[in-house]
VOMARKE-919991 format. One record per residue (C-alpha): residue number from 1; residue in one letter; chain; x, y, z. Coordinates in steps of 0.5 Angstrom, whole numbers. Layout:
<nodes>
   resi   resn   chain      c1      c2      c3
    NUM      A       A       X       Y       Z
...
</nodes>
This chain:
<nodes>
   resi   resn   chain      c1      c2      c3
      1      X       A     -25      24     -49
      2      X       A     -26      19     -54
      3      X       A     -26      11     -54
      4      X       A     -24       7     -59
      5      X       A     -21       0     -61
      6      X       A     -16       2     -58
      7      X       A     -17       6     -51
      8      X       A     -14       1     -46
      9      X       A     -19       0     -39
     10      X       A     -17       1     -32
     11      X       A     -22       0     -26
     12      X       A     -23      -1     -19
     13      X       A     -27      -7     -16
     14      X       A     -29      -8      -9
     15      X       A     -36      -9      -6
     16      X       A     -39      -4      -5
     17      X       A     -35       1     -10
     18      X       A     -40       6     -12
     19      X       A     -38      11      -7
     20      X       A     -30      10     -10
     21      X       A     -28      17     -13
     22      X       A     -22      13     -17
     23      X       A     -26      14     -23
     24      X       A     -26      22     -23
     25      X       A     -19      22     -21
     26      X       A     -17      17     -27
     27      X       A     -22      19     -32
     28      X       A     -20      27     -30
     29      X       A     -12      25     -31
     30      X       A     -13      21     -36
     31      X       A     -16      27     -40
     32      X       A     -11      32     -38
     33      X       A      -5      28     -40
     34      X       A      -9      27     -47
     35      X       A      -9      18     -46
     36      X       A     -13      14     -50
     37      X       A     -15      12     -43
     38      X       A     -23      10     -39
     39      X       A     -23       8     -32
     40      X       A     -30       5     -29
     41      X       A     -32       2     -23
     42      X       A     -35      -5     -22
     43      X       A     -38      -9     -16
     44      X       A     -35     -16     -17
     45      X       A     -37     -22     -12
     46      X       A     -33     -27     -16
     47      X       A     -26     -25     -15
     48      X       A     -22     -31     -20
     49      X       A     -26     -31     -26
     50      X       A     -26     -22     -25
     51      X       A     -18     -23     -25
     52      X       A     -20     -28     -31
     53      X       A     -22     -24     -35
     54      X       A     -18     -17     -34
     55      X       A     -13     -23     -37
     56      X       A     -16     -24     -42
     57      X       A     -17     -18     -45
     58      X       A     -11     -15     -47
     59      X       A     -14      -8     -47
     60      X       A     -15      -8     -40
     61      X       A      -8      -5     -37
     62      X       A     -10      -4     -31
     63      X       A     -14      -5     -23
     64      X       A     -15      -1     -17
     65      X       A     -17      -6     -12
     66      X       A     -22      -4      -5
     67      X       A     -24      -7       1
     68      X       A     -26     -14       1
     69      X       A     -21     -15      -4
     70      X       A     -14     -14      -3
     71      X       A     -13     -20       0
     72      X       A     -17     -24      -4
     73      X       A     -13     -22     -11
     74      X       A      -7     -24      -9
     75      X       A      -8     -31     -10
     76      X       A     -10     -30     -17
     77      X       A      -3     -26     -19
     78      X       A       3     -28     -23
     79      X       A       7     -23     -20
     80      X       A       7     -19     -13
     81      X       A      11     -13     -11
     82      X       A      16     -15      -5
     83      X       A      13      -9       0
     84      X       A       6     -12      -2
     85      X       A       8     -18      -1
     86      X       A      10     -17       7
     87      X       A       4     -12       8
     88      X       A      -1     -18       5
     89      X       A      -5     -14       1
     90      X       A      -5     -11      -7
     91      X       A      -9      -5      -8
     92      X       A      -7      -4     -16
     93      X       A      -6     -10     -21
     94      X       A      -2      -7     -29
     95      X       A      -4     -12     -34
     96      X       A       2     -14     -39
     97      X       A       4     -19     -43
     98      X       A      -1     -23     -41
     99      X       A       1     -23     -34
    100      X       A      -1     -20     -27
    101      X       A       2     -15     -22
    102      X       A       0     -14     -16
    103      X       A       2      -8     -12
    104      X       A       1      -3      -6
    105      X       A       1       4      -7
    106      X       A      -2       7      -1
    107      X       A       4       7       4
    108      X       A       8      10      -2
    109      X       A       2      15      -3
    110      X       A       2      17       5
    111      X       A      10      17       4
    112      X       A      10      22      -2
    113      X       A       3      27       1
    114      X       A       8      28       7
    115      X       A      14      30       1
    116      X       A       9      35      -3
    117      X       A       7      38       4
    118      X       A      15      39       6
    119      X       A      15      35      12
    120      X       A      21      29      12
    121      X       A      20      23      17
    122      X       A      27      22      19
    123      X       A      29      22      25
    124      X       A      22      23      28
    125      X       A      17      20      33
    126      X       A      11      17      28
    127      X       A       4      15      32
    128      X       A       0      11      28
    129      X       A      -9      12      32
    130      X       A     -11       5      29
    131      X       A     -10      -1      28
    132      X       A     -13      -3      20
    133      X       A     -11      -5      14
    134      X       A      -9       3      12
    135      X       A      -6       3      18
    136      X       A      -2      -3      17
    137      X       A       0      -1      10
    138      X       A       3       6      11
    139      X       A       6       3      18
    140      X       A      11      -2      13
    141      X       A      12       4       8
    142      X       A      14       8      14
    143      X       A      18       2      16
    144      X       A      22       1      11
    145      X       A      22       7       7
    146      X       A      24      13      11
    147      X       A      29      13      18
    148      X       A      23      15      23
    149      X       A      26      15      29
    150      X       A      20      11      33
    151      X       A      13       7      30
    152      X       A       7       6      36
    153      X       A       1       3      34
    154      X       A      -4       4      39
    155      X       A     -11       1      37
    156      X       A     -18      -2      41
    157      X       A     -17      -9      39
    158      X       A     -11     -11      43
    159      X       A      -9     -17      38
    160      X       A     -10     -14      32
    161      X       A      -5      -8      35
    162      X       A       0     -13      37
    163      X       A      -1     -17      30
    164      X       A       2     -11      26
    165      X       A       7      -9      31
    166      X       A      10     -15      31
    167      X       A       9     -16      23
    168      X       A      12     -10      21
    169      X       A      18     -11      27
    170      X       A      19     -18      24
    171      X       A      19     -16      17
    172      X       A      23      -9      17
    173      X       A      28     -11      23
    174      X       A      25      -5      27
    175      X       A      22      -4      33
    176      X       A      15      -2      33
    177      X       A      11      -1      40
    178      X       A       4      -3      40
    179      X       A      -1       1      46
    180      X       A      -8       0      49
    181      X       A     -12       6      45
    182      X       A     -17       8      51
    183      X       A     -11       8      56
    184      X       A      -4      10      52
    185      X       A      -6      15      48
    186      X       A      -4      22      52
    187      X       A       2      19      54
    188      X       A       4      17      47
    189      X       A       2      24      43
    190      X       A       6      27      48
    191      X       A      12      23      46
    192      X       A      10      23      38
    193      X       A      12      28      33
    194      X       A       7      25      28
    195      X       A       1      23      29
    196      X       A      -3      20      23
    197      X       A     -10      18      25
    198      X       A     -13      12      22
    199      X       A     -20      10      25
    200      X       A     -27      12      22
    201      X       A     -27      17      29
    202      X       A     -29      24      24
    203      X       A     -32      21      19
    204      X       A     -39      22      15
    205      X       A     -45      21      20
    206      X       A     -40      23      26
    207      X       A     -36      29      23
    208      X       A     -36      32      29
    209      X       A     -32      26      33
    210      X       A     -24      26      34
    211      X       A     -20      22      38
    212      X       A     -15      26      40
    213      X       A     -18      31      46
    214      X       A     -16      39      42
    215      X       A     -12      41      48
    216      X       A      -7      34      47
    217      X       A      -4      38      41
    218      X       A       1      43      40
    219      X       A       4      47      35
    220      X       A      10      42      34
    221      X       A       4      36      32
    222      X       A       4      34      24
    223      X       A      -2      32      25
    224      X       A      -5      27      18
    225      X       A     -13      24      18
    226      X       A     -13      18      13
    227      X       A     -21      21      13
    228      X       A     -23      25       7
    229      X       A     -30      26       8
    230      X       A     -31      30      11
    231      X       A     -25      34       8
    232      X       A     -23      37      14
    233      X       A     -26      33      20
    234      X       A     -25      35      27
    235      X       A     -18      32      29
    236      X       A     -15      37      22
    237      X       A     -20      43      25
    238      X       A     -18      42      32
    239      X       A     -10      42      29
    240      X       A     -10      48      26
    241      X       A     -13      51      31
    242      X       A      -8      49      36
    243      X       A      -3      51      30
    244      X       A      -1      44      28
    245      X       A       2      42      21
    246      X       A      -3      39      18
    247      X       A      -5      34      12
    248      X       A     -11      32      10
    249      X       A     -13      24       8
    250      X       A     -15      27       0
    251      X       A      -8      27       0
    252      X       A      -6      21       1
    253      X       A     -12      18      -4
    254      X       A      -9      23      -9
    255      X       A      -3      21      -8
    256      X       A      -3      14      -9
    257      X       A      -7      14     -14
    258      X       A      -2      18     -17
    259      X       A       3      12     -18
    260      X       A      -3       8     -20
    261      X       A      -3      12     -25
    262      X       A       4      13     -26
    263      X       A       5       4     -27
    264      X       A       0       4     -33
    265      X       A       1       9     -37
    266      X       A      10      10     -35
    267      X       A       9      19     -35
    268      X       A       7      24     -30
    269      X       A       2      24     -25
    270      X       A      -2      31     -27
    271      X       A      -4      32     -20
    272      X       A      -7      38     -20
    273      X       A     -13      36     -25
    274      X       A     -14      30     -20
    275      X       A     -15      34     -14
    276      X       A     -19      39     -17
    277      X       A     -24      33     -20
    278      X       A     -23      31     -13
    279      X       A     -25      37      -9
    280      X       A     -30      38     -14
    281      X       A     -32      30     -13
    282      X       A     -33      31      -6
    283      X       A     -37      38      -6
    284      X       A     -31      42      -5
    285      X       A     -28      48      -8
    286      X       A     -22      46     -12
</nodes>
């Protein structure tokens, strides 16, 4: 890798961020495709004057944005994709031009790791466990980019549940069901082909926690964990063992940092670089 004069900088900022793995997985890209590209990560507090800066610098082509930040950005912006727009949240800034753009790749990115694993949304019944911002993104994606015969969200929180069915059913023009997650869940896997699992249940330090109960599901689920640490947690353990279709939440995090990639440098993604440095990254064997 060399850096020069004329290396261009990409970057996450969040806070905290030191756990990110976009750096392995951009610095990795950019070296399989032979770019003249780094990307780091900084915690940033001051969200206006980091943005000032990116804008300033005519080298900096580039930002991935994380929790707290995605909402906060948007303000600071000369231009804003219309999904981002409707989800209410960026999670990557191309600088050119002098001018900003904000984007989201993270329902697009959950939408092409299904397409890479074979598995169309069309005409399927999609339940969406949880209720965040991930949730909320691939919901909108779901929403208005495929032909998903039914959206159900279900959640603990019942405000913040019926907040995203109710946006997503207004900005979409399709109908999203909203359910209590302690008393709707058996009832809606049953009556779900999709089942993408958007709570913290399954992550480092409860690995050994899901939500779903392992005999609710059946071969016919295709079951999607948004968690990658652990890179197989209980509810994907618990799905292959029921003989489930299953994709794993690196995939979505591969996936939308892809067409991050794919936005600041305009060439192809190389994927399998990206998921070796991942898997290598969280400890796994690539």
């Amino acid at each position: 890798m060399r850096i020069d004069a004329h290396t261009r900088l990409c970057a996450v900022i969040g806070n905290p961020v030191e756990h990110s793995l976009s750096p392995a997985l951009h610095n990795a890209a950019f070296q399989a495709a032979g770019l003249n590209y780094v990307y780091t990560a900084f915690r940033v507090e001051d969200v206006p004057a980091c943005l000032a800066g990116m804008r300033a610098m005519h080298g900096f082509r580039g930002m991935s944005v994380t929790i707290p930040h995605k909402i906060a950005v948007m303000s600071h912006l000369d231009d804003i994709d219309p999904m981002a727009r409707r989800v209410g949240s960026v999670n990557t800034i191309t600088h050119a031009n002098g001018r900003l753009t904000g984007t989201t790749t993270d329902g697009p990115g959950a939408l092409r790791a299904f397409e890479e694993a074979g598995v169309s949304l069309d005409g399927k019944r999609v339940l969406f466990i949880g209720a965040g911002g991930a949730v909320r993104a691939v919901a909108f994606a779901v929403a208005e980019l495929t032909r998903a015969e039914s959206i159900t969200v279900l959640g603990r929180t019942p405000e913040r549940v019926r907040a995203i069915a109710e946006d997503v059913a207004t900005k979409t023009a399709r109908p999203v069901a909203a359910a209590d997650l302690a008393t709707g869940l058996a009832d809606a896997v049953a009556g779900s082909d999709i089942l993408i699992q958007g709570t913290p249940i399954g992550m480092h330090p409860k690995p050994g926690e899901s939500p779903v109960p392992r005999e609710w599901l059946q071969p016919r689920h295709v079951c999607f964990d948004m968690v990658y640490r652990p890179n197989k947690t209980r509810f994907i353990l618990d799905a292959e063992a029921a003989g489930c279709t299953i994709l794993l939440g690196i995939e979505m995090l591969l996936n939308q940092a892809a067409l991050q990639f794919e936005q600041w440098t305009g060439v192809p993604a190389p994927l399998a670089a990206m998921r070796a440095a991942a898997l290598d990254a969280l400890g796994e064997h690539p």
